[in-house]
N, CA, C and O atoms as a GROMACS GRO file, in nm:
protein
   88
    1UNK      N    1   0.084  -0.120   0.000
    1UNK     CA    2   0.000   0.000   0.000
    1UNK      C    3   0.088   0.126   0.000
    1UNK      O    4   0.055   0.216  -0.077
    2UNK      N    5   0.192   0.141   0.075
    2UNK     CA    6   0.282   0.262   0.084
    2UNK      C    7   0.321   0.258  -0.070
    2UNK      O    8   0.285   0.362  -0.126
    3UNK      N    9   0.367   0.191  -0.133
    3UNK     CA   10   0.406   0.205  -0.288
    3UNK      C   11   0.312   0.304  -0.376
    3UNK      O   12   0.343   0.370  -0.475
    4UNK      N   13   0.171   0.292  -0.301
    4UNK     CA   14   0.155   0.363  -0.424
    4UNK      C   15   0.166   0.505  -0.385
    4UNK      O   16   0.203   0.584  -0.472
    5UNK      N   17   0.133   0.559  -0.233
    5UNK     CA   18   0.196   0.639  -0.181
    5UNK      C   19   0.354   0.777  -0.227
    5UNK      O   20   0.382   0.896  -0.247
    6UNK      N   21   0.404   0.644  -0.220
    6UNK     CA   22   0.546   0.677  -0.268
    6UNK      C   23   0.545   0.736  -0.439
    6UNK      O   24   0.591   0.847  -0.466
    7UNK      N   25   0.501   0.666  -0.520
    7UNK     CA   26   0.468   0.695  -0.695
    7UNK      C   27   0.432   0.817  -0.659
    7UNK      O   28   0.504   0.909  -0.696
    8UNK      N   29   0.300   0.849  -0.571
    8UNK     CA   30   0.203   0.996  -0.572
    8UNK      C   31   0.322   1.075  -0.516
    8UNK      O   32   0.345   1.190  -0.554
    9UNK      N   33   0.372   1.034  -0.454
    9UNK     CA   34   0.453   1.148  -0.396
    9UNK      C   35   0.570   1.218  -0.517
    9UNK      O   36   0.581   1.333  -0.558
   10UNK      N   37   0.648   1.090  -0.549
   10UNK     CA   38   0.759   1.098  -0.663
   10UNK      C   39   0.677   1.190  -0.775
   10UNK      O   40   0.739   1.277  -0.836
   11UNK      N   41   0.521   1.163  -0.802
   11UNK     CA   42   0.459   1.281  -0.948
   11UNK      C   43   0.496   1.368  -0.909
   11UNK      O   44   0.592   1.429  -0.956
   12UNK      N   45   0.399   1.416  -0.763
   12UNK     CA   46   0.406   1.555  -0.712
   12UNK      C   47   0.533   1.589  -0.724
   12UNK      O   48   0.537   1.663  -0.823
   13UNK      N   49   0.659   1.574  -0.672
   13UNK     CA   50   0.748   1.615  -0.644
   13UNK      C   51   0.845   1.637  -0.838
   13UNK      O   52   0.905   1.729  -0.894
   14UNK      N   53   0.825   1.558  -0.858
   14UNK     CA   54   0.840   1.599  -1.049
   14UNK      C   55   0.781   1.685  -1.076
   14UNK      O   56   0.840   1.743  -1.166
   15UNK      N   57   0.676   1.742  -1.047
   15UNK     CA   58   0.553   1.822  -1.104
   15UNK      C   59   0.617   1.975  -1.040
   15UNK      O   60   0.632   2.083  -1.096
   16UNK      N   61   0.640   1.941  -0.932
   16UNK     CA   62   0.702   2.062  -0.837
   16UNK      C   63   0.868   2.085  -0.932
   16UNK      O   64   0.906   2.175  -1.006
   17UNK      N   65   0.902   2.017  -0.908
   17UNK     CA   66   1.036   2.033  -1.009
   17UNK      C   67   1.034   2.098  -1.145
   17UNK      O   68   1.121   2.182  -1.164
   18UNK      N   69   0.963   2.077  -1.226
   18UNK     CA   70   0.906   2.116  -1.366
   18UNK      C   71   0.867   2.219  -1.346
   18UNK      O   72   0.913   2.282  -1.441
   19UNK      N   73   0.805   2.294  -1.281
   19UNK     CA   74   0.752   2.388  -1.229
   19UNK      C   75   0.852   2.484  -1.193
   19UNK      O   76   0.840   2.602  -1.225
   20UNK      N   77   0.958   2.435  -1.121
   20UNK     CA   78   1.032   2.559  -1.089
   20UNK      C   79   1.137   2.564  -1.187
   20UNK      O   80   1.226   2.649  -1.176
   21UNK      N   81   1.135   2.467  -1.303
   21UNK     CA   82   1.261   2.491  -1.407
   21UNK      C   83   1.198   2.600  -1.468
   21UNK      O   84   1.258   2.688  -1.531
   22UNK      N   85   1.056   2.595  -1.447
   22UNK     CA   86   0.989   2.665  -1.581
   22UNK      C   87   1.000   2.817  -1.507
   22UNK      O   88   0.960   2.917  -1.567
   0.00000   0.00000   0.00000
């Protein structure tokens, strides 16, 4: 169950990243 946790977290945190390149 934490796995999928972890994936949601890893988007967000890409999403946040992408975001501040931009």
């Amino acid at each position: 169950s934490s796995d999928i946790y972890r994936v949601l977290e890893s988007i967000l945190l890409e999403e946040q990243t992408s975001q501040d390149v931009e």
